[in-house]
C-alpha positions in Angstrom: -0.8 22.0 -12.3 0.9 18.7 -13.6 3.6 17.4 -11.5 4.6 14.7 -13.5 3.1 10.9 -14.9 4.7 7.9 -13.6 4.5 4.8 -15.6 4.9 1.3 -13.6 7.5 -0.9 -15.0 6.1 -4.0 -16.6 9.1 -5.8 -15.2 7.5 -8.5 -12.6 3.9 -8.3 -14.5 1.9 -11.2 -13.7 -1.3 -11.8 -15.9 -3.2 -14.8 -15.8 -5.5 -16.2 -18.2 -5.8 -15.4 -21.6 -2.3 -14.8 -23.4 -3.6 -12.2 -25.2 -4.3 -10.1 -21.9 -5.1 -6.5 -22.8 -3.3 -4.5 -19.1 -0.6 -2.6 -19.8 0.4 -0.7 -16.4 -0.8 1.5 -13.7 -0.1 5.2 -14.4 -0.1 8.1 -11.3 -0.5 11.0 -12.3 0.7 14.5 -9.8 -1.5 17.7 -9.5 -0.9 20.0 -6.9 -3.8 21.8 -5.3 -4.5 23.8 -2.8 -7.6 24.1 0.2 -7.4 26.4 3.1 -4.2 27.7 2.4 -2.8 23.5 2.8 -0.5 22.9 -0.3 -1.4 19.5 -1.3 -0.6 17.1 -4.4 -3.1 15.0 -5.4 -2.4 11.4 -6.8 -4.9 10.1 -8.9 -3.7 6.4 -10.6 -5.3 4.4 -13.2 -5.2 1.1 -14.7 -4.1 1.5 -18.4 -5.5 -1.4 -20.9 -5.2 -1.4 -24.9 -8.4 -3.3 -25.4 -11.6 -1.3 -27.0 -13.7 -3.3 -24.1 -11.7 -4.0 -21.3 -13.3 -3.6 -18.0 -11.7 -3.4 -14.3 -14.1 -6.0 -12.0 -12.0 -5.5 -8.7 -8.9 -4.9 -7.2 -7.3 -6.4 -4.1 -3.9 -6.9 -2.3 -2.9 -3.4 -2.1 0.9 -3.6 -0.7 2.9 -1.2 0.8 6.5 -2.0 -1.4 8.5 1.0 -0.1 10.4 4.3 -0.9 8.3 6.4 1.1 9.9 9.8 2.4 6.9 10.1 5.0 7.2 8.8 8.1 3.7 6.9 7.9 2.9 5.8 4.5 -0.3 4.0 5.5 -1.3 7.5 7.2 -0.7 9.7 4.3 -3.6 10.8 3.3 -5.7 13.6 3.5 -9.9 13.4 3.4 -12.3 15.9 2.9 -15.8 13.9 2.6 -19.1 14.4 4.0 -19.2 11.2 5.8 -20.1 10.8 9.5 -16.6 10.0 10.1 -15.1 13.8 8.7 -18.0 16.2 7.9 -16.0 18.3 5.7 -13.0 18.8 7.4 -9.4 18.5 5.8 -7.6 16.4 8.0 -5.5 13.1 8.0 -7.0 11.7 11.1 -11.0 11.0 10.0 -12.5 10.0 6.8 -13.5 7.2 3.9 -12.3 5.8 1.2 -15.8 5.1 -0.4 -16.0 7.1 -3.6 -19.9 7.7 -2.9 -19.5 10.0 0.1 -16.7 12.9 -1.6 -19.4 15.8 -1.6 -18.8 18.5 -3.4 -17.1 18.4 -6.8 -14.9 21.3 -6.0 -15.4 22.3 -2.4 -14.7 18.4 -1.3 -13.5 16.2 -4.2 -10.7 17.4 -5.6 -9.1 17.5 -1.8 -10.4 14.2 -1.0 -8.7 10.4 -0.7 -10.7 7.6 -2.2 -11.1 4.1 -3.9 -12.9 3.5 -7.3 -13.3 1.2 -10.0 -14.1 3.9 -12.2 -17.0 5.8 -12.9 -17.3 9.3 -11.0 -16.9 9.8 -7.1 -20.5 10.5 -6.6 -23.5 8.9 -4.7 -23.4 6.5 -7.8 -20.8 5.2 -7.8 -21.3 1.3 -7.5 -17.3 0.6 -6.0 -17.9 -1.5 -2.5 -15.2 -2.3 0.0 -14.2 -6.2 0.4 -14.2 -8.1 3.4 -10.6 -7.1 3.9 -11.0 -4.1 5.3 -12.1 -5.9 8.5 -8.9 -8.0 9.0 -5.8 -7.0 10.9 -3.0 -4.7 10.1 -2.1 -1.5 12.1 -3.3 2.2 12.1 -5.4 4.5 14.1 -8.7 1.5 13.7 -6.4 -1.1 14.3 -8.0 -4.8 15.0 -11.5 -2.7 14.6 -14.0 -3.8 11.7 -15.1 -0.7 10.3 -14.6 -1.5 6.8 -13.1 1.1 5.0 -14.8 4.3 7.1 -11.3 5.1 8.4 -8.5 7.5 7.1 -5.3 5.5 7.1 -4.8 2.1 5.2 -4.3 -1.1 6.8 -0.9 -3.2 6.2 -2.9 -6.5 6.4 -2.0 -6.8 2.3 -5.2 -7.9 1.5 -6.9 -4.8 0.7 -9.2 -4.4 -1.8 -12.9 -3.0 -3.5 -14.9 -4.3 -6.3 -17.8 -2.8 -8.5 -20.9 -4.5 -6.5 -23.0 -3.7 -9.6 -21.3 -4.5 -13.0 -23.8 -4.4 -15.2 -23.5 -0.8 -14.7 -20.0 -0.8 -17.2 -18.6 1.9 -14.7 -15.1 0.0 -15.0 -15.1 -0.1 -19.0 -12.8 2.0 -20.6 -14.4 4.1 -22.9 -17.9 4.4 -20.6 -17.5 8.2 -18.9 -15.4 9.3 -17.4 -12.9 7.1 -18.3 -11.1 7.6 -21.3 -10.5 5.1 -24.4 -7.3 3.5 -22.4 -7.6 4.0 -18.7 -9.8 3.2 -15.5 -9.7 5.4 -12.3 -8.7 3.3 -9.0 -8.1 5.6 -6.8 -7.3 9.1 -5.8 -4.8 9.5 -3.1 -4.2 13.3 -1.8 -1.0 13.9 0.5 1.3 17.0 1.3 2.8 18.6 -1.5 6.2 17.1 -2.6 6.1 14.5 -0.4 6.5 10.5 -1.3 4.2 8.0 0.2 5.7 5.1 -1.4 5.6 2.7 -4.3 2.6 0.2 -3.8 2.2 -2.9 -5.5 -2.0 -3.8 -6.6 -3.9 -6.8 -8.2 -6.6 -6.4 -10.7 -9.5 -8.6 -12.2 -10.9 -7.7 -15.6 -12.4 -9.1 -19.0 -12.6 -8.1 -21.9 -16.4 -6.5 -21.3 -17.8 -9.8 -23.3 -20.1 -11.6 -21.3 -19.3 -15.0 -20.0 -15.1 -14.1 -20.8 -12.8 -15.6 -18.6 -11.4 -13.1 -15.4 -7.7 -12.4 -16.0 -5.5 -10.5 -13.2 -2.5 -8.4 -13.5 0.0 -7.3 -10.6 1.8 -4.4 -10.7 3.6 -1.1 -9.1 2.4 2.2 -8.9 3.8 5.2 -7.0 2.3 7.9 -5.3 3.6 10.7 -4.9 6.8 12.8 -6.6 9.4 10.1 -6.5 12.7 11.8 -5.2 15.4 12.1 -7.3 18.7 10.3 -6.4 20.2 13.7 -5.1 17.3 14.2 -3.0 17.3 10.9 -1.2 21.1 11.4 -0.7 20.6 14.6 1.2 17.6 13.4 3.0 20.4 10.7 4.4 22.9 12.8 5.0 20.0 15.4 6.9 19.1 12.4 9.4 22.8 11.4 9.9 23.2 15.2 11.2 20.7 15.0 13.2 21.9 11.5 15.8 25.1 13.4 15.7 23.8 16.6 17.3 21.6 14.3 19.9 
């Protein structure tokens, strides 16, 4: 089931580079699912263009802006790969963010947290984690270069993966699976009805001619069900009840 598609604001966009530049925003889109009897929502956001060729290259500087009703934002999210790191197992605590090592299409996929520039999250996929991934921040690897064979995600700000093979067209709209308008960048799966925040991301992309100049666009995307303005009031007024009983 559909929770709901939220549309970043082009307020703030910055594109470089051609002033004809084809990104129009990042869209998440909500589904709730369910494994093991754990309600979950799965977050799933795309990079929406309105060019008949445009193609995603890389993305990078993945910022935490924010607005997150979870305690942790960076520690979220749920795996449920095959890698060394998790083996299967639903958890928060062990996993990757490489789109090769999701497993199963149902048993493990549609449960699982990962990075893409498009294409399908299968031993395929051509989407490699930068350098990055190996610099600072906090979280349960903190200061320890394992790339991006952890669960949580750094707050260095730097974060980001790249298609390491692009003459494979797997970050073209229009190649399969993505559609006419929109590239996948990422799943994100978290508890259901939670918030983990609105995050800022930079792209690089062409048009899909060869030798076309890189342009980049910055902008938000959320994931999660973002509160409504009741909700965050009571949420308030929950926590000031709580120092007064203490």
């Amino acid at each position: 089931m559909h929770r709901g598609i939220f549309v970043a604001s082009l307020a703030g966009l910055a594109v470089a580079g051609s002033a004809s530049a084809a990104f129009v925003s990042f869209v998440s889109t909500v589904t709730q699912v369910t494994t093991g009897g754990v309600l979950l929502d799965q977050v799933r956001v795309v990079a929406r263009f309105n060019g008949p060729t445009d193609t995603v290259l890389n993305a990078f500087n993945l910022v935490y802006q924010g607005g997150a009703t979870v305690a942790d934002p960076y520690g979220a999210f749920y795996h449920k790969d095959n890698s060394d790191y998790n083996g299967g197992v639903l958890g928060k605590q062990y996993g990757t963010w490489a789109p090769t090592l999701t497993g199963s299409a149902t048993l493990n996929r549609p449960f699982d947290s990962f990075l893409t520039i498009g294409g399908t999250a299968t031993a395929t996929n051509s989407t490699s984690a930068d350098p990055s991934w190996n610099s600072g921040g906090s979280g349960s690897h903190a200061g320890g270069a394992v790339g991006w064979n952890r669960a949580d995600l750094l707050n260095n700000g730097t974060m980001g993966w790249f298609n390491s093979s692009p003459p494979t067209l797997q970050g073209r709209v229009g190649v399969a699976p993505n559609t006419a308008t929109d590239v996948l960048l990422g799943q994100f799966v978290i508890d259901r009805n939670a918030f983990a925040g609105n995050w800022a991301l930079t792209i690089g992309f062409n048009d899909g001619v060869a030798g076309s100049a890189v342009q980049f666009a910055t902008a938000n995307f959320a994931i999660g069900v973002i509160p409504a303005p009741g909700a965050i009031a009571l949420l308030g007024l929950a926590g000031l009840a709580g120092r007064r009983r203490r």
